[in-house]
C-alpha positions as CSV (number, residue, x, y, z in Angstrom):
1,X,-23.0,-1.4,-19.4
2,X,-21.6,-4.8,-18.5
3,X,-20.3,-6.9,-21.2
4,X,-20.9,-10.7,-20.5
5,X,-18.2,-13.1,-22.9
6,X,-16.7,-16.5,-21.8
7,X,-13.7,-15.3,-20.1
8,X,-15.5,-12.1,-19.0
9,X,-16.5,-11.2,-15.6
10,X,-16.9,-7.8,-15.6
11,X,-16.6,-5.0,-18.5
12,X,-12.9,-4.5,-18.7
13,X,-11.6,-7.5,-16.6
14,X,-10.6,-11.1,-16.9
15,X,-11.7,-13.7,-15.0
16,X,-8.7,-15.4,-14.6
17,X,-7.0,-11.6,-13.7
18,X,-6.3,-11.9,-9.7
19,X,-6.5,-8.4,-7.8
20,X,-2.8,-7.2,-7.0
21,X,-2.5,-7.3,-2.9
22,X,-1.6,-3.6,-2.1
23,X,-0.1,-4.6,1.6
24,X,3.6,-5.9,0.0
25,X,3.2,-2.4,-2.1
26,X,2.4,-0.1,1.0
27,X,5.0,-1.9,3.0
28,X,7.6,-1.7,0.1
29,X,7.1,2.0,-0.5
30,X,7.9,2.9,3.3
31,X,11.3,0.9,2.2
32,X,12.1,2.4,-1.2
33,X,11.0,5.8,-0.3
34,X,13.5,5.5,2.7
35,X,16.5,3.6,0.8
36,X,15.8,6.1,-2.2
37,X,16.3,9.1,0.2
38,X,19.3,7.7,1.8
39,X,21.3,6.3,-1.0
40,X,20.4,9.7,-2.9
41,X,21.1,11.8,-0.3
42,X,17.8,13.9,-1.5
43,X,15.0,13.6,0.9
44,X,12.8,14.8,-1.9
45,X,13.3,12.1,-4.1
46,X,12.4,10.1,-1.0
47,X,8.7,11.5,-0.8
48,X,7.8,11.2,-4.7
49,X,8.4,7.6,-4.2
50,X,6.6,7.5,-0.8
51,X,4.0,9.6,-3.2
52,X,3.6,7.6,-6.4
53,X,3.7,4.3,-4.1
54,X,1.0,5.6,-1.2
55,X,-0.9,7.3,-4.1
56,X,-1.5,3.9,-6.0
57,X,-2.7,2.4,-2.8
58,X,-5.2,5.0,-1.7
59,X,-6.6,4.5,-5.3
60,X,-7.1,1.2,-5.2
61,X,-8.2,1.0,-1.7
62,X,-10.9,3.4,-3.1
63,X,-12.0,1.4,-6.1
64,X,-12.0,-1.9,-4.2
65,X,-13.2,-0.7,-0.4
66,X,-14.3,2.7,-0.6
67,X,-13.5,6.0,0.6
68,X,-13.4,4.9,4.7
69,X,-11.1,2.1,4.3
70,X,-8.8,4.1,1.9
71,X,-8.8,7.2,4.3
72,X,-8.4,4.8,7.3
73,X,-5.0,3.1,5.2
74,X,-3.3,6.3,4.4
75,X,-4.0,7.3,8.3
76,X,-2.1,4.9,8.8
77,X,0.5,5.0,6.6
78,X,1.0,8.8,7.4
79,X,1.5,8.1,11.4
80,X,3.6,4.7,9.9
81,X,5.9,7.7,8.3
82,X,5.8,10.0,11.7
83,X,6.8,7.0,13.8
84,X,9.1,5.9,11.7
85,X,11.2,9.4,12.7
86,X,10.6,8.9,16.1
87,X,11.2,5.1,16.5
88,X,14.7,5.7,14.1
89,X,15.9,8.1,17.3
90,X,15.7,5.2,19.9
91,X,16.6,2.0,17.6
92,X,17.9,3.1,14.5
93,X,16.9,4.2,10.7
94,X,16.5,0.9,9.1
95,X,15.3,-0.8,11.7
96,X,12.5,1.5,12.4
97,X,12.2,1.7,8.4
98,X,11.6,-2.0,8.7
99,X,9.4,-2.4,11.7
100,X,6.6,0.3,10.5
101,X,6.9,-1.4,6.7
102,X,5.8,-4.3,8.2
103,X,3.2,-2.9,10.3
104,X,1.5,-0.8,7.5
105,X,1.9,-3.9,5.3
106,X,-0.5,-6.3,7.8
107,X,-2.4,-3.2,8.6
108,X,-3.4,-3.0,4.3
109,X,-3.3,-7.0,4.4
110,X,-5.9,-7.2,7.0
111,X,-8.1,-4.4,6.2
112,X,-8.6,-4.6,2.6
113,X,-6.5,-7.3,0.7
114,X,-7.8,-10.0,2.8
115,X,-11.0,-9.3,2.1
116,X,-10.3,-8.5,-1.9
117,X,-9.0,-12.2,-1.8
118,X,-11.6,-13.6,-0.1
119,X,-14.3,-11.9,-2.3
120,X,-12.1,-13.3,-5.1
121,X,-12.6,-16.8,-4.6
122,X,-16.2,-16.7,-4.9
C-alpha cells in the first residue's frame, strides 16, 4: 500500500532522499577491516568490520538489484579479500589493501550504483 503525499515518492521514502552509493562503502570496509586488524593486532576484530561493512552492502544490493547482482558483489568482494593475501606477499599489505579497495569499489560502482543513480534521475 503506497502512500502518495507531495514530497512522497514511495511509502516510506522522500523524494528529495538520494540512494547512498555502496561502491565508497565496499571499498572502505576492505580498508577499515584491514587498518582495524592491524592497528589492533586482532584479526578478529578485522572480520566484524569486514562483516558489518560487506553485510550492509549485500543488503542493499538485494533491495536495489536483486539477489544476482548482490551474490555476484560479495563474489567479488570475497576473491577481493583472497587476493588481497596473495597480492600483500609480492607488493606489500597496504598496498595490496589499497589496490583491491579500489577494485571492489568500481566493481559495486559499475554494477549497481551506477545504475541506482541513473534510475534516480528519472
Amino acid at each position: 500500500m503506497s502512500v502518495r503525499r507531495a514530497g512522497v515518492r514511495e511509502a516510506g521514502r522522500l523524494a528529495c532522499v538520494r540512494l547512498t552509493p555502496t561502491a565508497p562503502v565496499a571499498g572502505g570496509t576492505l580498508i577499515a577491516g584491514y587498518a582495524v586488524a592491524a592497528g589492533s593486532g586482532s584479526r578478529l576484530l578485522g572480520g566484524v568490520v569486514l562483516l558489518i561493512g560487506g553485510s550492509w552492502c549485500i543488503l542493499t544490493w538485494s533491495r536495489r538489484h536483486g539477489a544476482r547482482t548482490a551474490a555476484t558483489l560479495a563474489g567479488v568482494g570475497i576473491g577481493a579479500l583472497v587476493l588481497s593475501h596473495l597480492l600483500a606477499l609480492a607488493i606489500g599489505a597496504w598496498p595490496s589493501v589499497l589496490f583491491v579497495a579500489a577494485v571492489m569499489a568500481a566493481a559495486a560502482w559499475s554494477r549497481a550504483d551506477a545504475r541506482a543513480i541513473g534510475s534516480e534521475a528519472t
